[in-house]
C-alpha positions as CSV (number, residue, x, y, z in Angstrom):
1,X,153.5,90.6,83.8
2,X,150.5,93.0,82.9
3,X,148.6,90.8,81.5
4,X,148.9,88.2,84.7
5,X,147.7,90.7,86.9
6,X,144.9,91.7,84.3
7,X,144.3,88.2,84.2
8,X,144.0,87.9,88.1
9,X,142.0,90.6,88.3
10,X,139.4,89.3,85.8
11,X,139.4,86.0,87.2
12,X,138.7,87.5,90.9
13,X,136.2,89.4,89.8
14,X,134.5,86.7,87.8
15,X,134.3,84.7,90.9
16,X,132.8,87.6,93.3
17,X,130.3,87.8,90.5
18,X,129.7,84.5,90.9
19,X,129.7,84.3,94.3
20,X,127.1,86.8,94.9
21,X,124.7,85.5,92.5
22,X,124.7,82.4,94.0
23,X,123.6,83.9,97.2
24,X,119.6,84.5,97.2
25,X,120.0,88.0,98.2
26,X,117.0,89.6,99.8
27,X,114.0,91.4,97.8
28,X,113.8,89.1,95.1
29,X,109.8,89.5,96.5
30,X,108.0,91.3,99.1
31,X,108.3,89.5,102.4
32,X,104.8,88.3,103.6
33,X,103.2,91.1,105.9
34,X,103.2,92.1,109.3
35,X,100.2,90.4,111.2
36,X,99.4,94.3,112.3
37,X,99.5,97.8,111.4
38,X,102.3,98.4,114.1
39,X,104.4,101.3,113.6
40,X,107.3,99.5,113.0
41,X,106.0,97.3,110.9
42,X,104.9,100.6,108.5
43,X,108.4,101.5,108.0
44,X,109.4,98.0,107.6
45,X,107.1,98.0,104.2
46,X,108.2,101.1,103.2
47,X,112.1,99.9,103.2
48,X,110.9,96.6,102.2
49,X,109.1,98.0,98.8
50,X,111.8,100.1,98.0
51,X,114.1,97.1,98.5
52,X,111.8,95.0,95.8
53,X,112.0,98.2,93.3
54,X,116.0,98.3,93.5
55,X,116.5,94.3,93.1
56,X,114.7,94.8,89.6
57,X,115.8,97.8,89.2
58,X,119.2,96.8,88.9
59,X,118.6,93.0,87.9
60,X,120.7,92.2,84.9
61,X,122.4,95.5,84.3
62,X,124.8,95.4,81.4
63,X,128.1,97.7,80.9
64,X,126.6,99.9,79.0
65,X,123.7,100.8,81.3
66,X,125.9,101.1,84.0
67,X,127.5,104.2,82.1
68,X,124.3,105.5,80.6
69,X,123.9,109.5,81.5
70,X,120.8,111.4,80.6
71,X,123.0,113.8,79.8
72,X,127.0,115.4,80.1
73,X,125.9,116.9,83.1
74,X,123.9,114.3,84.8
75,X,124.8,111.0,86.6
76,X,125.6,107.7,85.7
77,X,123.5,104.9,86.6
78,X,126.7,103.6,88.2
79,X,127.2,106.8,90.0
80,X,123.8,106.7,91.0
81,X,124.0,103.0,92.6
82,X,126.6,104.4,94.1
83,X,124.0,107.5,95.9
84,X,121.6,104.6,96.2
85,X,124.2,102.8,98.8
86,X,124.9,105.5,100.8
87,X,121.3,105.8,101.4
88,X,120.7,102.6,102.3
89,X,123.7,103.3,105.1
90,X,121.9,105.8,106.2
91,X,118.2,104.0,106.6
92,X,120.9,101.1,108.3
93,X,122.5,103.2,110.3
94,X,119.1,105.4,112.1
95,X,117.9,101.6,112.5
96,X,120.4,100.8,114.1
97,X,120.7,104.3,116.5
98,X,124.3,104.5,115.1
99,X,125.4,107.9,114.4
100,X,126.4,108.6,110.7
101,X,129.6,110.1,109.5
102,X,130.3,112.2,106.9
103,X,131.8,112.3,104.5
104,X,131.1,108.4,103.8
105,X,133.3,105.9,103.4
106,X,133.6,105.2,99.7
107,X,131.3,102.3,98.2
108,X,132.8,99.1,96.6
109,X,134.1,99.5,93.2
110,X,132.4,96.4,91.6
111,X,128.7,97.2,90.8
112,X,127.6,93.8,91.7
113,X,128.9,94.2,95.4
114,X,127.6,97.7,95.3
115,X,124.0,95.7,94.6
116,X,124.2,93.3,96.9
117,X,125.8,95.2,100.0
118,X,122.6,97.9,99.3
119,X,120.0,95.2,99.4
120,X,121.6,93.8,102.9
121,X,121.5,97.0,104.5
122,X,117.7,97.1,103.9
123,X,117.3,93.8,104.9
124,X,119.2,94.9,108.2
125,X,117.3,98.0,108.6
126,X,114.1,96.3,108.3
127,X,114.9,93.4,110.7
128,X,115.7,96.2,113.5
129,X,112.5,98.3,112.9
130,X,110.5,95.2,112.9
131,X,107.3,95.2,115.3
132,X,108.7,98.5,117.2
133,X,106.1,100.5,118.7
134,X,105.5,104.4,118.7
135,X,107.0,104.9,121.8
136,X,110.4,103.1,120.9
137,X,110.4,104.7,117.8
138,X,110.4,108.1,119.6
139,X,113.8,106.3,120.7
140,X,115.1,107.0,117.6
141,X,116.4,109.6,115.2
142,X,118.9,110.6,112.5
143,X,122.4,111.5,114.0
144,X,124.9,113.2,111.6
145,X,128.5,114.0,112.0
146,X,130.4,116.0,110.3
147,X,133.6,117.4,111.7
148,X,132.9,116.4,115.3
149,X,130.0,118.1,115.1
150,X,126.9,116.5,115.3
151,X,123.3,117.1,113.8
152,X,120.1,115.3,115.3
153,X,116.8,115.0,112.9
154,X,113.9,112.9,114.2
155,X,112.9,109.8,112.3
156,X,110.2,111.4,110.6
157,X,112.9,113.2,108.4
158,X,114.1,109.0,107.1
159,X,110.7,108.9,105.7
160,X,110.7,111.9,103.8
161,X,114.6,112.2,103.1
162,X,116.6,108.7,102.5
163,X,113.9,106.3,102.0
164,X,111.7,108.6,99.8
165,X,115.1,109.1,98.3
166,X,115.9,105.6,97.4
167,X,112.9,105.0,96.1
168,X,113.2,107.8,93.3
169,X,116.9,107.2,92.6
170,X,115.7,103.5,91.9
171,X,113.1,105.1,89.3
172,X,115.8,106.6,87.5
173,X,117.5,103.3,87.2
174,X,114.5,101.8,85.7
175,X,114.1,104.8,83.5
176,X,118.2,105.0,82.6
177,X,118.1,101.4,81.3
178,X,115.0,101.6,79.1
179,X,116.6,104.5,77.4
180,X,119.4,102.4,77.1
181,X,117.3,99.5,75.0
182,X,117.0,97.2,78.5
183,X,114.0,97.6,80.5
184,X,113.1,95.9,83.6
185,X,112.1,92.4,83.3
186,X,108.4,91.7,82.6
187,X,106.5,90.4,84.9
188,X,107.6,92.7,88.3
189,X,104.6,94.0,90.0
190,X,105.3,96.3,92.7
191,X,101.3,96.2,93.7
192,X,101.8,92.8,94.8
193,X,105.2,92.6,95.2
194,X,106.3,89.5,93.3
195,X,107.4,89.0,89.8
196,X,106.2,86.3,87.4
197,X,109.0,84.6,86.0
């Protein structure tokens, strides 16, 4: 009977792999950019190079850098995608003038979704900071609550904190895994923001 359900669970998780690699998701590349300097738009390339950094970041991860630590005391690279997502429901959530609780609800389990959930809720974030001007973005800030009570940073703070954030926890990826023996792919270039394949 064990080996049935070990069985199942292999086989379901073989096809959620499968399934989200078939999907293009988003930051294989830079998008093209704004037609203007826009506010908006400023923070849109900000969340949208950070979202190119993590895609090859994490692009064919093995087991074994997924539990790569620097160190005993230091994190994972799994536990570290799993920081990285929380983030990226954080840059979601101010986008979306949604108030975030704490503590978090728990990421996925499987790595994969972990990835591809992460990279969505750029691509969400992006989409609703798109073309905003100053004075809507004075519309919006950082809303934490913990408790039932609440904690209000303006959206200068997303800059600095969570997507500054993101963008170093993704450098440790790429650092974790060429310890491990597997860098990056060749051919990424975040200064132009495509890779050559």
């Amino acid at each position: 009977m064990r080996n049935l359900i070990l069985l199942f669970l292999f086989i379901n998780t073989s096809a959620m792999a499968q399934e989200i690699n078939s999907k293009e998701i988003p930051f294989k590349a830079i998008p093209e950019a704004a037609p203007d300097y826009e506010a908006g738009n400023l923070i849109v390339r900000m969340i949208e190079g950070a979202g190119y950094r993590y895609y090859w970041a994490t692009e064919g991860l093995t087991d074994d850098d997924l539990s790569f630590k620097p160190s005993d005391s230091g994190k994972s690279t799994f536990e570290t995608l799993e920081h990285i997502h929380e983030l990226s429901e954080i840059i979601k959530n101010t986008a979306l003038n949604k108030v975030i609780i704490r503590p978090s609800d728990p990421p996925p389990i499987d790595w994969l979704k972990i990835r591809s959930e992460t990279l969505y809720n750029l691509e969400d974030a992006a989409s609703a900071f798109k073309e905003k001007s100053p004075e809507e973005l004075n519309g919006f800030n950082l809303m934490f609550e913990t408790g039932g009570k609440q904690s209000v940073f303006p959206l200068w703070n997303l800059i600095n904190g969570p997507i500054s954030d993101f963008i170093y926890h993704s450098g440790q990826i790429v650092s974790f895994r060429r310890s491990g023996g597997n860098p990056i792919p060749k051919g990424v270039n975040v200064f132009i923001g495509k890779t050559r394949e």
